[in-house]
C-alpha positions in Angstrom: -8.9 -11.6 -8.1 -8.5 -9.5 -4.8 -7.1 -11.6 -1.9 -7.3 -9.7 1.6 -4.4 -9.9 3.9 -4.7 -10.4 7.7 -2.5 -8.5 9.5 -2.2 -9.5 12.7 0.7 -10.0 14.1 2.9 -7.9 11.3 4.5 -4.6 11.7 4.3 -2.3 8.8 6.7 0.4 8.7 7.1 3.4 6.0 10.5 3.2 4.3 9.9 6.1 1.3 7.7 9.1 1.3 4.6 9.0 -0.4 4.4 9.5 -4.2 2.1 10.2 -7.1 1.2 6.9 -8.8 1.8 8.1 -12.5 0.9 7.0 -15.8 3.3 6.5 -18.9 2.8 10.5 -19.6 3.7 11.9 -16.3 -0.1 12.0 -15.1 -1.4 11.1 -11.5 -3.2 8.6 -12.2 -6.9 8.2 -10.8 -8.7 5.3 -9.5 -11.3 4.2 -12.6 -14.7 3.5 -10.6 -14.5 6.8 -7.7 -11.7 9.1 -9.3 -10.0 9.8 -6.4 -6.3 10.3 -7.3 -3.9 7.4 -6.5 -1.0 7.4 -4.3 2.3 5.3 -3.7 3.6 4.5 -0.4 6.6 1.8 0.4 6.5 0.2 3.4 8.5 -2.5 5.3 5.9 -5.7 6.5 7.6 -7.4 9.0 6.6 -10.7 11.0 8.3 -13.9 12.8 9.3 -15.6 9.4 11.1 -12.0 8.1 10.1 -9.0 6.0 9.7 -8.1 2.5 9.1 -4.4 1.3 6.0 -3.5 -0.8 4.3 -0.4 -2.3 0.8 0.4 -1.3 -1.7 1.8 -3.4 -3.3 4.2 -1.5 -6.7 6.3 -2.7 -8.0 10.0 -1.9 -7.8 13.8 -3.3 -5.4 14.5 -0.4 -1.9 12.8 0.0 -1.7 10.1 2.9 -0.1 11.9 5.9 2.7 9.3 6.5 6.5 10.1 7.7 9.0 7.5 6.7 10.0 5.5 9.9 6.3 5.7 11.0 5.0 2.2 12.2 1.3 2.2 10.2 -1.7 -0.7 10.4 -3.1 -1.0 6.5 -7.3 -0.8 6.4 -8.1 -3.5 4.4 -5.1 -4.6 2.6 -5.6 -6.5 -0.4 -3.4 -8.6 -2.7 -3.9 -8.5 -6.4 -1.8 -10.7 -8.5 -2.0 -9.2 -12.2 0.4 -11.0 -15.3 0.6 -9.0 -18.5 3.0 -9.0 -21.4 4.6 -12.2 -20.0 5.7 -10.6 -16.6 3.8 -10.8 -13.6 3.8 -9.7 -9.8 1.5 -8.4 -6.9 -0.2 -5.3 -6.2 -0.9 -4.3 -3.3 -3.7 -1.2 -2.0 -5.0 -0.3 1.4 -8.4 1.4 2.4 -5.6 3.8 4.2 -2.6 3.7 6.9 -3.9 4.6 10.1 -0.7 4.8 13.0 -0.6 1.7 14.9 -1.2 1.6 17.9 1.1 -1.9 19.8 1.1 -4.5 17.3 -0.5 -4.6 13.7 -4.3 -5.2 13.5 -6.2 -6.3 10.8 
């Protein structure tokens, strides 16, 4: 299940540079239905009640052009909680992370 996040009113901020989303073997990995080649990116999401940091999954045969300290607006953020092998969590991916401009917008 894909859950998309509204995000207005939050700040998103890039905390670490931009990294190859690997497999087990060292491999960039590549997104299974368009092939484009994924990417990492952590970012700060801040609002009234606090912030939490999260990686983004980010698409696309070039690397995001995002500097760390950059205030970005996620396209279409989505939430996917996964479980496997008795762990569980939430993945996050964005369409891309366009500079904001004031506050967030969704």
């Amino acid at each position: 299940m894909k859950l998309t996040i509204d995000t207005t009113g939050k700040t998103f901020t890039v905390t670490k540079a931009v990294e190859e989303k690997k497999d087990q073997n060292g491999r960039q990995k590549a997104d299974r239905n368009t092939n484009e080649l994924l990417w990492s990116v952590q970012v700060m999401a801040l609002d009234e009640t606090g912030g939490e940091v999260i990686n983004v999954t980010l698409a696309g045969n070039a690397m995001p052009k995002v500097n760390v300290g950059s205030v970005v607006a996620p396209v279409e953020l989505e939430a996917m909680p996964w479980a496997t092998n008795g762990r569980n969590g939430v993945a996050y991916r964005a369409k891309t992370l366009n500079p904001a401009t004031g506050s967030a917008k969704s």
